[in-house]
PDB file of N, CA, C and O in Angstrom:
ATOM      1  N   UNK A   1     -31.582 -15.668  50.627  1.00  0.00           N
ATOM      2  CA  UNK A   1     -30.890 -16.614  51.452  1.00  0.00           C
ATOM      3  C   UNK A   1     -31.582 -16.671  52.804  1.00  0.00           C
ATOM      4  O   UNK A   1     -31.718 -15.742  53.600  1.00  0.00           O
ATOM      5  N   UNK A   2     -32.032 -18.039  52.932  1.00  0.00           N
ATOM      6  CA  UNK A   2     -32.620 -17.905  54.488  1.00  0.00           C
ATOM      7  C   UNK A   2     -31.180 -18.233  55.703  1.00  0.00           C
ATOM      8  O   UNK A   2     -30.105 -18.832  55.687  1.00  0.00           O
ATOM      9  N   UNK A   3     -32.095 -17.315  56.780  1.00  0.00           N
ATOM     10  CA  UNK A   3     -31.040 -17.872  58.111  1.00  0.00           C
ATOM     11  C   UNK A   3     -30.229 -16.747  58.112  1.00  0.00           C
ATOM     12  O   UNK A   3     -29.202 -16.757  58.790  1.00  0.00           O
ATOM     13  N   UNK A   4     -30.518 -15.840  57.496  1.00  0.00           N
ATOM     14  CA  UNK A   4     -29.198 -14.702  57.302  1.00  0.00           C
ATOM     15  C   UNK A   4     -28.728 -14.320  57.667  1.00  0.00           C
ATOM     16  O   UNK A   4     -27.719 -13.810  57.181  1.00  0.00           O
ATOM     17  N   UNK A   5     -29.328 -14.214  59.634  1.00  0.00           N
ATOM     18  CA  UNK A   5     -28.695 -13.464  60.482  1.00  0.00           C
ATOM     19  C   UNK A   5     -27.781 -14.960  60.779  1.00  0.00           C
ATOM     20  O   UNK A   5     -27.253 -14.853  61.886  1.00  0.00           O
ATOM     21  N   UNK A   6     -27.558 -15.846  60.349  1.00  0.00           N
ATOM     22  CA  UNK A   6     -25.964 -16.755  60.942  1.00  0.00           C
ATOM     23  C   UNK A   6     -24.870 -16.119  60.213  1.00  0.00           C
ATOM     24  O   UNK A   6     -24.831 -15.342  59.259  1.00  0.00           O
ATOM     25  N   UNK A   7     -23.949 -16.712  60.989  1.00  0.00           N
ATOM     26  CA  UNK A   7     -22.287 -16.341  60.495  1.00  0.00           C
ATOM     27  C   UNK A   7     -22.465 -17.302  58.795  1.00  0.00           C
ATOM     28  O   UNK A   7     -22.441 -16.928  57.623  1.00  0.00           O
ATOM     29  N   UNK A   8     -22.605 -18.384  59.335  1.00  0.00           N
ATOM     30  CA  UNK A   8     -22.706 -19.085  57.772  1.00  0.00           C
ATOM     31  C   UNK A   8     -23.536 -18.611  56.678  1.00  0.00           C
ATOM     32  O   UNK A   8     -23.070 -18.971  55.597  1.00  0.00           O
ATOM     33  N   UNK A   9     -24.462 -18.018  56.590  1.00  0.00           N
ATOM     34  CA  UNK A   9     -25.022 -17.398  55.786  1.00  0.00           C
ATOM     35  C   UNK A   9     -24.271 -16.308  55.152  1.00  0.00           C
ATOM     36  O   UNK A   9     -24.080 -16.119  53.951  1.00  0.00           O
ATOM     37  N   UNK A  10     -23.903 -15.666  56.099  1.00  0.00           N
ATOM     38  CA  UNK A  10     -23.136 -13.909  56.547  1.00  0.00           C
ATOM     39  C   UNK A  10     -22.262 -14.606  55.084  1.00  0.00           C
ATOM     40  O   UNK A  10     -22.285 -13.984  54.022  1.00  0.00           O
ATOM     41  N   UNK A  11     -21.485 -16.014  55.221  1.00  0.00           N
ATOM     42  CA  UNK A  11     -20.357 -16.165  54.693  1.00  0.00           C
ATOM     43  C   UNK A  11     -20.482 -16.358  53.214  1.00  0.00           C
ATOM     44  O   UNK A  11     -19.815 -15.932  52.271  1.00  0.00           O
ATOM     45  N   UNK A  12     -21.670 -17.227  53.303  1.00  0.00           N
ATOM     46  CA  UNK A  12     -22.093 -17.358  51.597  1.00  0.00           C
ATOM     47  C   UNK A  12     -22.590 -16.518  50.696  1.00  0.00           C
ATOM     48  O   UNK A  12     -22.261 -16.456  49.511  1.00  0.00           O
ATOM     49  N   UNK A  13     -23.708 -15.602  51.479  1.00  0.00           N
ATOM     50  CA  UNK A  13     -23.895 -14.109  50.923  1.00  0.00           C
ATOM     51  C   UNK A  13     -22.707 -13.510  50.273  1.00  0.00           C
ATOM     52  O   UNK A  13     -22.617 -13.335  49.058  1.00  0.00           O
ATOM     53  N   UNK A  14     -21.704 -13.173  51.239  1.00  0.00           N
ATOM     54  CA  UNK A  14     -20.377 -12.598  50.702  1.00  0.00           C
ATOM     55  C   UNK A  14     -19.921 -13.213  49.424  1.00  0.00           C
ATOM     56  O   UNK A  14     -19.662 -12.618  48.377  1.00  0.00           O
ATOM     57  N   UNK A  15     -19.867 -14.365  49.638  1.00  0.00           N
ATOM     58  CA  UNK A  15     -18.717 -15.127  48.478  1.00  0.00           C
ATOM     59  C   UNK A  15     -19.922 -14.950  47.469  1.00  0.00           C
ATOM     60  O   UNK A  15     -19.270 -14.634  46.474  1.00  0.00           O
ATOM     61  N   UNK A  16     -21.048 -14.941  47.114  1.00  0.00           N
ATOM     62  CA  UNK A  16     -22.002 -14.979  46.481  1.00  0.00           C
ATOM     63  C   UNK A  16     -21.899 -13.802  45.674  1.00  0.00           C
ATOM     64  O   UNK A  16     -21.492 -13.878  44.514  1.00  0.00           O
ATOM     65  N   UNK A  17     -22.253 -12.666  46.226  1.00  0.00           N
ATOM     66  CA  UNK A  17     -21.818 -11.281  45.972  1.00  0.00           C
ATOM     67  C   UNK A  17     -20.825 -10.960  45.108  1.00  0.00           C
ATOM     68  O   UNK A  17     -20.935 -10.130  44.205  1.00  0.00           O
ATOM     69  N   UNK A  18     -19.548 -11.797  45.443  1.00  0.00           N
ATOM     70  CA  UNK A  18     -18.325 -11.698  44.790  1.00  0.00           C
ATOM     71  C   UNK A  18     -18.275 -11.983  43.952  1.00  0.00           C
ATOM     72  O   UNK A  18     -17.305 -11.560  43.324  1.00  0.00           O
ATOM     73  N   UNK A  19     -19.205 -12.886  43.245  1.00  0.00           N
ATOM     74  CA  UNK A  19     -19.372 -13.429  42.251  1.00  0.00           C
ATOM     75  C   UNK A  19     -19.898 -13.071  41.167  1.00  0.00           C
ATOM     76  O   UNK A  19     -19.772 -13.537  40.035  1.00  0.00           O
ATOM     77  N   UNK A  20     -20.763 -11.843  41.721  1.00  0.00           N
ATOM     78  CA  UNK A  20     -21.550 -10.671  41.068  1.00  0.00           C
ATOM     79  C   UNK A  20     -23.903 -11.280  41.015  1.00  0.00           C
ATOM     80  O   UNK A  20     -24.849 -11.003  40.277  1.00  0.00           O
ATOM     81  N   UNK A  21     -23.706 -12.122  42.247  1.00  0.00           N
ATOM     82  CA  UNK A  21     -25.212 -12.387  42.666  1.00  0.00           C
ATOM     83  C   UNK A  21     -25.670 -11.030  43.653  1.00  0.00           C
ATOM     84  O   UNK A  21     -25.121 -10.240  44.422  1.00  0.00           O
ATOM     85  N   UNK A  22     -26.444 -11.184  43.344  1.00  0.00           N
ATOM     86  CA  UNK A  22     -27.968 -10.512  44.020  1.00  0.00           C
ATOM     87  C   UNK A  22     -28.067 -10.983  45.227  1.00  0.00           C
ATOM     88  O   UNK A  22     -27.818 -12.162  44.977  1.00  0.00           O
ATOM     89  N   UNK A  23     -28.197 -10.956  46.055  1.00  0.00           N
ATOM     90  CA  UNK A  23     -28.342 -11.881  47.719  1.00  0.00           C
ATOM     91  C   UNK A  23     -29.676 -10.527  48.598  1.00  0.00           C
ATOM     92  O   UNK A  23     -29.676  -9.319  48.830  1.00  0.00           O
ATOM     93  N   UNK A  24     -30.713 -11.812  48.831  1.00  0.00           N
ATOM     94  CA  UNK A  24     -31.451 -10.743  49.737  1.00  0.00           C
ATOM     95  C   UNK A  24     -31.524 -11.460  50.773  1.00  0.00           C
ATOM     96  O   UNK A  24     -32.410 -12.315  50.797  1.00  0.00           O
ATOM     97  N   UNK A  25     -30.920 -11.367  51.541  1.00  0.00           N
ATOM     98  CA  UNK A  25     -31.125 -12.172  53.334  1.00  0.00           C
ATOM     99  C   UNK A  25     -32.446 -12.074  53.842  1.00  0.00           C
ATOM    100  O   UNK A  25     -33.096 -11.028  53.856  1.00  0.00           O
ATOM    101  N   UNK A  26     -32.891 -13.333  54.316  1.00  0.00           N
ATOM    102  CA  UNK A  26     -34.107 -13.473  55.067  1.00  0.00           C
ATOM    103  C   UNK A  26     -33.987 -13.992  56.124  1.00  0.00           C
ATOM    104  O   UNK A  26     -33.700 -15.178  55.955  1.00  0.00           O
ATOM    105  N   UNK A  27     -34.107 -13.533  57.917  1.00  0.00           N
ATOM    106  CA  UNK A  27     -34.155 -14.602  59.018  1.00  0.00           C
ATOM    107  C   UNK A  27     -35.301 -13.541  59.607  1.00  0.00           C
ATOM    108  O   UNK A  27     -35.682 -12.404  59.331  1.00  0.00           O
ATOM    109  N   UNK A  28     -35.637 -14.612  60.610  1.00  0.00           N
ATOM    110  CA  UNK A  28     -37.061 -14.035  61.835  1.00  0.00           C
ATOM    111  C   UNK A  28     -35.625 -13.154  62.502  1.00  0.00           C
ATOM    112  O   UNK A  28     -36.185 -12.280  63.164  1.00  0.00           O
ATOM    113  N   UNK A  29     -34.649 -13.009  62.612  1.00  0.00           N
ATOM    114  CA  UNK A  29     -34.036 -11.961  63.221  1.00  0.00           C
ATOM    115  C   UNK A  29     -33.467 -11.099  62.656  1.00  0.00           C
ATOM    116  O   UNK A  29     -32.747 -11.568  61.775  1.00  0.00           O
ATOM    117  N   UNK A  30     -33.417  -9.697  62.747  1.00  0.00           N
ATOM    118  CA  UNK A  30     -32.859  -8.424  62.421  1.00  0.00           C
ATOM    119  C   UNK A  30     -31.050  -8.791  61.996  1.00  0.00           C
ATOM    120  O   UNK A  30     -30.188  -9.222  62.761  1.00  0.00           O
ATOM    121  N   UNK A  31     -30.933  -8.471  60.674  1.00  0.00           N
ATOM    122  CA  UNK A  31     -29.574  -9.025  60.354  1.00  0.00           C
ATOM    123  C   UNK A  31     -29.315  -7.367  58.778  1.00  0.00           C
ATOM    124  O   UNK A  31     -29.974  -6.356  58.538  1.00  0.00           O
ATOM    125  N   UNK A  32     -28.207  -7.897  58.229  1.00  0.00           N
ATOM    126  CA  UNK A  32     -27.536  -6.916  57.022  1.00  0.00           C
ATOM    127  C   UNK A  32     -27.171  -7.732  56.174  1.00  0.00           C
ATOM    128  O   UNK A  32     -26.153  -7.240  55.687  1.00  0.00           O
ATOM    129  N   UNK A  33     -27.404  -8.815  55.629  1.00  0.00           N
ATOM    130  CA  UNK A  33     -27.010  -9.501  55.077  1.00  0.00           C
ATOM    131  C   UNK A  33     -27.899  -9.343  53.655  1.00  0.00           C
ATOM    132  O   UNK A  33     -29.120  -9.188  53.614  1.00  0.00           O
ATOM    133  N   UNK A  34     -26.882  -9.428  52.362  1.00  0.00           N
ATOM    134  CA  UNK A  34     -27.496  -9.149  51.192  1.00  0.00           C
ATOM    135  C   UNK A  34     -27.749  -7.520  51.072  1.00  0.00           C
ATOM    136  O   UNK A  34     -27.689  -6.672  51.963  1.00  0.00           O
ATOM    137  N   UNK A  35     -28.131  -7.335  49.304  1.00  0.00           N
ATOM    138  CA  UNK A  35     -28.464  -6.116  48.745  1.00  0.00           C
ATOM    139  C   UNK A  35     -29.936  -5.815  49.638  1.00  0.00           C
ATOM    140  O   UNK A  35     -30.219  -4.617  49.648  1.00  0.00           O
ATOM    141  N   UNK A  36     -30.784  -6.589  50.286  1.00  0.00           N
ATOM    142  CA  UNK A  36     -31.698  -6.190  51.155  1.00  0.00           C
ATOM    143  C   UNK A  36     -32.412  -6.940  51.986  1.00  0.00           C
ATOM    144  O   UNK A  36     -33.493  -7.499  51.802  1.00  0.00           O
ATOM    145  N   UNK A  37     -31.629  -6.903  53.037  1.00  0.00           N
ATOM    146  CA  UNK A  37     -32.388  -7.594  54.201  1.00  0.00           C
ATOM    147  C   UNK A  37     -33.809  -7.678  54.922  1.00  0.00           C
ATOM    148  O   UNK A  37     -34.154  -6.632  55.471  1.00  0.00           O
ATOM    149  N   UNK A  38     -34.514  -8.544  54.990  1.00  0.00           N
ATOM    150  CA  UNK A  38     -35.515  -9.203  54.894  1.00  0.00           C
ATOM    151  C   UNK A  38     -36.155  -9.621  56.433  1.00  0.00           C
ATOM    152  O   UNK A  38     -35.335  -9.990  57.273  1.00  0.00           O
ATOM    153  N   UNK A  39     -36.719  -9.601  56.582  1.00  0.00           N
ATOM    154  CA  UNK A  39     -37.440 -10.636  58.382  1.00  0.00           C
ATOM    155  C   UNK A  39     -39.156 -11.057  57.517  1.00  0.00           C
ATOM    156  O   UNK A  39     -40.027 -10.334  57.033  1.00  0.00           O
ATOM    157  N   UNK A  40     -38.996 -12.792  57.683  1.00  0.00           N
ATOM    158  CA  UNK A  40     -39.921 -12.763  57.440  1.00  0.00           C
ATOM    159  C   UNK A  40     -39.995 -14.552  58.672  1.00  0.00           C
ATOM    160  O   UNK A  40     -39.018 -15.133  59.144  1.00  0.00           O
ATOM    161  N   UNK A  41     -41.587 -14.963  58.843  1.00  0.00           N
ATOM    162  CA  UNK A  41     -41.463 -16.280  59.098  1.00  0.00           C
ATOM    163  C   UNK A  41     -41.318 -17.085  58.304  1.00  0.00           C
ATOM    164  O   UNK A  41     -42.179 -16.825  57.463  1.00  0.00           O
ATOM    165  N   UNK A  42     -40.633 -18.166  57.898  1.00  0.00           N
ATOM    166  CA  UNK A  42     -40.882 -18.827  56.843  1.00  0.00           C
ATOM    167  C   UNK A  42     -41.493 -20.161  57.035  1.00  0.00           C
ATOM    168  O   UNK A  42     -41.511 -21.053  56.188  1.00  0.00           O
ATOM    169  N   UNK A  43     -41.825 -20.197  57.828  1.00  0.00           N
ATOM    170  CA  UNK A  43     -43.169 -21.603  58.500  1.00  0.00           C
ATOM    171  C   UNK A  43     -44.520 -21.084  57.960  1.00  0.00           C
ATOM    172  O   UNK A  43     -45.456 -21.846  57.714  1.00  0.00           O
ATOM    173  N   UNK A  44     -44.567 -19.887  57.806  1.00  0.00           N
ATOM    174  CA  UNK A  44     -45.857 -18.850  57.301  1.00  0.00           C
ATOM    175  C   UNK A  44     -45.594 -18.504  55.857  1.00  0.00           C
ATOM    176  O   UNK A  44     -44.896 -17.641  55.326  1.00  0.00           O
ATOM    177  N   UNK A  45     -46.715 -19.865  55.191  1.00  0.00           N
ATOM    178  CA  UNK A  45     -46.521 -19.614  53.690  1.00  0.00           C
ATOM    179  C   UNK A  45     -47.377 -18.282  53.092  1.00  0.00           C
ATOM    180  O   UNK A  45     -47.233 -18.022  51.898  1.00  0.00           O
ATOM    181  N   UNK A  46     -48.502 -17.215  54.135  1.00  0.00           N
ATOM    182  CA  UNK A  46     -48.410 -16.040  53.436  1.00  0.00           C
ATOM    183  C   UNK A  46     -46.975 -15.031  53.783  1.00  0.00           C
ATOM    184  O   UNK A  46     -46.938 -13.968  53.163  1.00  0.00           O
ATOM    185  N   UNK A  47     -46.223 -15.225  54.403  1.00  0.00           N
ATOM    186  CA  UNK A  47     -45.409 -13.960  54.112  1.00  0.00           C
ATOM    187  C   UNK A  47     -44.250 -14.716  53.270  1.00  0.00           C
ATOM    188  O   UNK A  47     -43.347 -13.973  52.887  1.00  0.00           O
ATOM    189  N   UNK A  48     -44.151 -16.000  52.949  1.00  0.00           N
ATOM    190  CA  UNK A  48     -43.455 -16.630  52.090  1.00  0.00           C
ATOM    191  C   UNK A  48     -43.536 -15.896  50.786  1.00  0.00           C
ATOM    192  O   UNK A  48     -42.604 -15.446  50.121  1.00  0.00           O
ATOM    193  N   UNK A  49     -45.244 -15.848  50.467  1.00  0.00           N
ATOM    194  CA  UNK A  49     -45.907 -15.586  49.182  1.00  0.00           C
ATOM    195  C   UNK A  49     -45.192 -14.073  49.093  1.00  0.00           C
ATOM    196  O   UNK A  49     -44.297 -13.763  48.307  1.00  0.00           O
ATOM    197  N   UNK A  50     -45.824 -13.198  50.113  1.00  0.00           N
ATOM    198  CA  UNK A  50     -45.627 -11.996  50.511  1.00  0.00           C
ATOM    199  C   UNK A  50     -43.836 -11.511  49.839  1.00  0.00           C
ATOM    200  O   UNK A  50     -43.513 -10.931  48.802  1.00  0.00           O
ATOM    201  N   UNK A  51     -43.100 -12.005  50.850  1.00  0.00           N
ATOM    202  CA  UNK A  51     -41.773 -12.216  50.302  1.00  0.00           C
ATOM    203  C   UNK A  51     -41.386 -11.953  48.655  1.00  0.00           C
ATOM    204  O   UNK A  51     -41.127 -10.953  47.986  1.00  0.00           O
ATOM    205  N   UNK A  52     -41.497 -13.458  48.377  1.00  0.00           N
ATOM    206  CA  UNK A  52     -41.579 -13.477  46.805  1.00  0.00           C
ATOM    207  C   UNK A  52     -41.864 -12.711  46.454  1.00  0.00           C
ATOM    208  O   UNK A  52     -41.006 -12.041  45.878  1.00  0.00           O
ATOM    209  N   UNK A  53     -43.455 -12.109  46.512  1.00  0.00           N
ATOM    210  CA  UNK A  53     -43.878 -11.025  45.504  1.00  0.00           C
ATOM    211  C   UNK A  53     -42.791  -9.643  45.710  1.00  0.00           C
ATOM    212  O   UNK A  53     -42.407  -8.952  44.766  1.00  0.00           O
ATOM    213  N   UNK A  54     -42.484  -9.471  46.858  1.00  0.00           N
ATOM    214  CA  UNK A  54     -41.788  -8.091  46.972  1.00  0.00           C
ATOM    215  C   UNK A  54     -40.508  -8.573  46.156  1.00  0.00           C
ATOM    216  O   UNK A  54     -40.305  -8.039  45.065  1.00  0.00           O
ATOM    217  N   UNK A  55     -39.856  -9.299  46.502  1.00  0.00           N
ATOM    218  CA  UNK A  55     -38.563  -9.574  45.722  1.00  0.00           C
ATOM    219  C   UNK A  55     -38.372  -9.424  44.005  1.00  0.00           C
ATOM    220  O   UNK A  55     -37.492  -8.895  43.326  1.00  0.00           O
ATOM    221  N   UNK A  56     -39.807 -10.252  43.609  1.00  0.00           N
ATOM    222  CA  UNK A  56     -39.747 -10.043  42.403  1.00  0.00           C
ATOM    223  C   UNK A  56     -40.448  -8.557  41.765  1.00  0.00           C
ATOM    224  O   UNK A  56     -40.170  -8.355  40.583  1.00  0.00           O
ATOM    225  N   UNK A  57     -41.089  -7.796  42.261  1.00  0.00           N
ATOM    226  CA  UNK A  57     -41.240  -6.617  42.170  1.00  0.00           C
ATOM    227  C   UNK A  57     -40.065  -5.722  42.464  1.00  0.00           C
ATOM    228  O   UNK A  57     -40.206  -4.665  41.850  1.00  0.00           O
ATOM    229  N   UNK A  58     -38.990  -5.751  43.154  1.00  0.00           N
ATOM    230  CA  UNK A  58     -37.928  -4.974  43.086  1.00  0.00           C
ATOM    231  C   UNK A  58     -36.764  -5.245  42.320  1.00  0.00           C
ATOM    232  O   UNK A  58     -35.978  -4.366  41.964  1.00  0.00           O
ATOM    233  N   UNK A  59     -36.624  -6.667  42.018  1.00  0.00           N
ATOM    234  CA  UNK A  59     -35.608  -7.527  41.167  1.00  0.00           C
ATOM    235  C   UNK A  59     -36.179  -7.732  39.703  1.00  0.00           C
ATOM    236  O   UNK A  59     -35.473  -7.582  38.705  1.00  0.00           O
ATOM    237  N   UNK A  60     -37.316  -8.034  39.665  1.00  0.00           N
ATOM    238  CA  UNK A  60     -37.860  -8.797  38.369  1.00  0.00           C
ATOM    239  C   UNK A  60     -38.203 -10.118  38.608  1.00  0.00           C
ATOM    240  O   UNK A  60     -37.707 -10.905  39.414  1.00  0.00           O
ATOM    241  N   UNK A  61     -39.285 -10.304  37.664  1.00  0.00           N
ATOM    242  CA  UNK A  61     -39.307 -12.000  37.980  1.00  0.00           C
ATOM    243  C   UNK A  61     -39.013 -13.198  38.171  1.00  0.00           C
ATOM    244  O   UNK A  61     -39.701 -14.146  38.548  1.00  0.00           O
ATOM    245  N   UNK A  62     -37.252 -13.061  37.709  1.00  0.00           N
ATOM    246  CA  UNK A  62     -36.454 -14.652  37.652  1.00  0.00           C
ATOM    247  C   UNK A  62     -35.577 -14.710  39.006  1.00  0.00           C
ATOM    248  O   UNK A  62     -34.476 -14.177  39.149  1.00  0.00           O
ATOM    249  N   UNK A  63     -36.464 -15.656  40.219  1.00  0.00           N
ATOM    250  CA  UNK A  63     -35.229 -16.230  40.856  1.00  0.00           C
ATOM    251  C   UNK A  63     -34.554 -17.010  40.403  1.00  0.00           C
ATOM    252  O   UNK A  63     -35.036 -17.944  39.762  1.00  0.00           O
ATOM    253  N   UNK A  64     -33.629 -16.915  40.534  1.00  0.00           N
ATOM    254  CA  UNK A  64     -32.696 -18.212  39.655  1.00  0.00           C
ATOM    255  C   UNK A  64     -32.320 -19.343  41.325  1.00  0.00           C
ATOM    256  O   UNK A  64     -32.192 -20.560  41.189  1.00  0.00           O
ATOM    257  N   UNK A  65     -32.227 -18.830  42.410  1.00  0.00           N
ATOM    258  CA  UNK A  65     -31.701 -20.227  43.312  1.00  0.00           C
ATOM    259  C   UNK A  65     -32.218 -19.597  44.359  1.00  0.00           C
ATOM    260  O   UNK A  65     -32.378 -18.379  44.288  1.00  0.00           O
ATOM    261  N   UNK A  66     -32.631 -20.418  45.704  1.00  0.00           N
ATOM    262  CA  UNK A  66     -32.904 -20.384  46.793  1.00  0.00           C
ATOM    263  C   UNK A  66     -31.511 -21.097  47.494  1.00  0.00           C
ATOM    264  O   UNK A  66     -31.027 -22.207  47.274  1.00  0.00           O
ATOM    265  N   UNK A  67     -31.118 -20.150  48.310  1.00  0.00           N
ATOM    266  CA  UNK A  67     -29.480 -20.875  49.163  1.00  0.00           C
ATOM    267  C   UNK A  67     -30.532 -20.990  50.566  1.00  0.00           C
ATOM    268  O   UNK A  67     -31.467 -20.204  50.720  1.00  0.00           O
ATOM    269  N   UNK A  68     -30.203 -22.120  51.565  1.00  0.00           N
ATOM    270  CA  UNK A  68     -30.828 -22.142  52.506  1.00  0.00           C
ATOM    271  C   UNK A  68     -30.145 -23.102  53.273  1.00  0.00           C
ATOM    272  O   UNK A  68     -30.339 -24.313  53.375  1.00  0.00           O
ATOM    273  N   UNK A  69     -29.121 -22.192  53.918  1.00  0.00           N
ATOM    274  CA  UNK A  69     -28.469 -22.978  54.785  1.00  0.00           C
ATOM    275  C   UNK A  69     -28.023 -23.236  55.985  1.00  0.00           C
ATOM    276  O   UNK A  69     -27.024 -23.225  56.704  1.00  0.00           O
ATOM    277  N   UNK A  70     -29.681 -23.589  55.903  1.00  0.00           N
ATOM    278  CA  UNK A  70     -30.693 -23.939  57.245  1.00  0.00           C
ATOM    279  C   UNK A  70     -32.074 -25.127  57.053  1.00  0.00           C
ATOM    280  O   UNK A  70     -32.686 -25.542  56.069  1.00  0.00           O
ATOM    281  N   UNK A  71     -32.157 -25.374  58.437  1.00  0.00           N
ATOM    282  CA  UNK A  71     -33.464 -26.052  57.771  1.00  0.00           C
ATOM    283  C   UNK A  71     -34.705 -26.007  56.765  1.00  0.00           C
ATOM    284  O   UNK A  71     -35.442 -25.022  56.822  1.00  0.00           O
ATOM    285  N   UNK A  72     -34.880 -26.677  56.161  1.00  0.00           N
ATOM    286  CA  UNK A  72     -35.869 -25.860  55.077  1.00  0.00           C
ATOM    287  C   UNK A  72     -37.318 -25.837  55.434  1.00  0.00           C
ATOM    288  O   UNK A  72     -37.825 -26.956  55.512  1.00  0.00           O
ATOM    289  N   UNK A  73     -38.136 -24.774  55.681  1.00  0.00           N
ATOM    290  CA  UNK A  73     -39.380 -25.147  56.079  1.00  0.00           C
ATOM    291  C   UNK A  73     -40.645 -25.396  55.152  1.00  0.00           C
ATOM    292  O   UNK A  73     -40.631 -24.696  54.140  1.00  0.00           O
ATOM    293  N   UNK A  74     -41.431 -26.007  55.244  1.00  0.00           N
ATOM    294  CA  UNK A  74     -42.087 -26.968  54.397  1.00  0.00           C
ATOM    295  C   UNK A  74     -43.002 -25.610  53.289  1.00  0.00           C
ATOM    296  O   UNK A  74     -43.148 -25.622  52.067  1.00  0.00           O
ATOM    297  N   UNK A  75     -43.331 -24.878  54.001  1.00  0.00           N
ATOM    298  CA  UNK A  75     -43.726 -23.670  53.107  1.00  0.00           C
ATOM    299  C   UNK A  75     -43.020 -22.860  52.181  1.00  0.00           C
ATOM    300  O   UNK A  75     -43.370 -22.221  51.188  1.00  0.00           O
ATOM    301  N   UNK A  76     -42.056 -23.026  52.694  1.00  0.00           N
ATOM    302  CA  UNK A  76     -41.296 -22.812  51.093  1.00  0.00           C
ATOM    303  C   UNK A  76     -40.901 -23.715  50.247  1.00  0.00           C
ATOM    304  O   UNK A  76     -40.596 -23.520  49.070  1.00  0.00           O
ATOM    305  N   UNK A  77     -40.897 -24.595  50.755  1.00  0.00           N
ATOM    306  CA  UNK A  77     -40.390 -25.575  49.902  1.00  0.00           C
ATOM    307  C   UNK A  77     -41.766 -26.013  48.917  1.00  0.00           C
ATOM    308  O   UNK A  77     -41.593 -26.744  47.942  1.00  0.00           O
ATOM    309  N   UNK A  78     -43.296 -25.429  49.320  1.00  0.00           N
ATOM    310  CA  UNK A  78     -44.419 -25.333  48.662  1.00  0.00           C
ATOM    311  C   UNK A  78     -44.665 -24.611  47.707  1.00  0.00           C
ATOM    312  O   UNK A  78     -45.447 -24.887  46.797  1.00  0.00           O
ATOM    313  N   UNK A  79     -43.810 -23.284  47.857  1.00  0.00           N
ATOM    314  CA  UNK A  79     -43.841 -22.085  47.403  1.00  0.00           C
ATOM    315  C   UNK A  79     -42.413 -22.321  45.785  1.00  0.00           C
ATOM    316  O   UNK A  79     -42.204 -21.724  44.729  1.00  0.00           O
ATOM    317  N   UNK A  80     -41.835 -23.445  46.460  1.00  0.00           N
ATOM    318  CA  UNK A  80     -40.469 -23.486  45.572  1.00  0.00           C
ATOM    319  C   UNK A  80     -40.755 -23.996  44.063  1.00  0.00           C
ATOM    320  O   UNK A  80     -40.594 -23.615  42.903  1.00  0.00           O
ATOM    321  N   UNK A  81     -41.390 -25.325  44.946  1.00  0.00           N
ATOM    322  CA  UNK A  81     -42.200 -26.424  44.185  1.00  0.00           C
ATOM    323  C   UNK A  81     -43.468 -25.473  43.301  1.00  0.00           C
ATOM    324  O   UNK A  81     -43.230 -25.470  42.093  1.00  0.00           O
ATOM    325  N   UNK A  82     -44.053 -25.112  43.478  1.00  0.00           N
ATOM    326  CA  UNK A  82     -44.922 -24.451  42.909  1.00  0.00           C
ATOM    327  C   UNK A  82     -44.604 -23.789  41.668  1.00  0.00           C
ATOM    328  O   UNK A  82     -45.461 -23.703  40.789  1.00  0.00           O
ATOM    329  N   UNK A  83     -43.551 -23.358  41.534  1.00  0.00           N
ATOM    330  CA  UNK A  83     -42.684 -22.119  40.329  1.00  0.00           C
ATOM    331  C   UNK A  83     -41.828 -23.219  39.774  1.00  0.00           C
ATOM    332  O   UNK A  83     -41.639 -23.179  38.558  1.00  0.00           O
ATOM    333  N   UNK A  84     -41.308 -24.144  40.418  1.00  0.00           N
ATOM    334  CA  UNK A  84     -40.523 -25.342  39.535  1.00  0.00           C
ATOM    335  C   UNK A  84     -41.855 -26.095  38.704  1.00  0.00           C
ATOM    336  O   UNK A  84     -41.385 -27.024  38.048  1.00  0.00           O
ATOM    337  N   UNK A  85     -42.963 -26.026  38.566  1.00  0.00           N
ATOM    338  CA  UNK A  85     -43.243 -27.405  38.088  1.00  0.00           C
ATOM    339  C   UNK A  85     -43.702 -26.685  36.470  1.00  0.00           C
ATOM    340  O   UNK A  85     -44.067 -27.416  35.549  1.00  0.00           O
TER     341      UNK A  85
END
């Protein structure tokens, strides 16, 4: 989930969780949000890449959804596109 350090994030993580999801929070600021919180840039499609790879090395390979509820920055949305096609 990007943006993680917001309250709105904070909120969807939770309800997410509850649901029995996986949530790993990602913001450029120091936050707790999700099974493991994250700081990465996401304008910077290597730590995008970077990201991913760690995620799916500790999770396994299937993201199933990107929540981002925040602006979306064009590098991930490169990175998204890329695994969708």
């Amino acid at each position: 989930m990007t943006g993680a350090a917001s309250s709105l994030a904070e909120t969807i993580a939770e309800q997410l969780t509850s649901e029995g999801a996986t949530v790993v929070g990602v913001d450029l600021r120091d936050h707790r949000v999700g099974a493991q919180a994250r700081q990465a840039d996401l304008t910077n499609e290597d730590q995008v890449s970077d990201l991913f790879a760690t995620i799916k090395n500790d999770f396994g390979p299937a993201v199933d959804s990107v929540t981002v509820p925040a602006a979306t920055p064009a590098s991930l949305m490169r990175w998204w596109g890329k695994r969708c096609t």
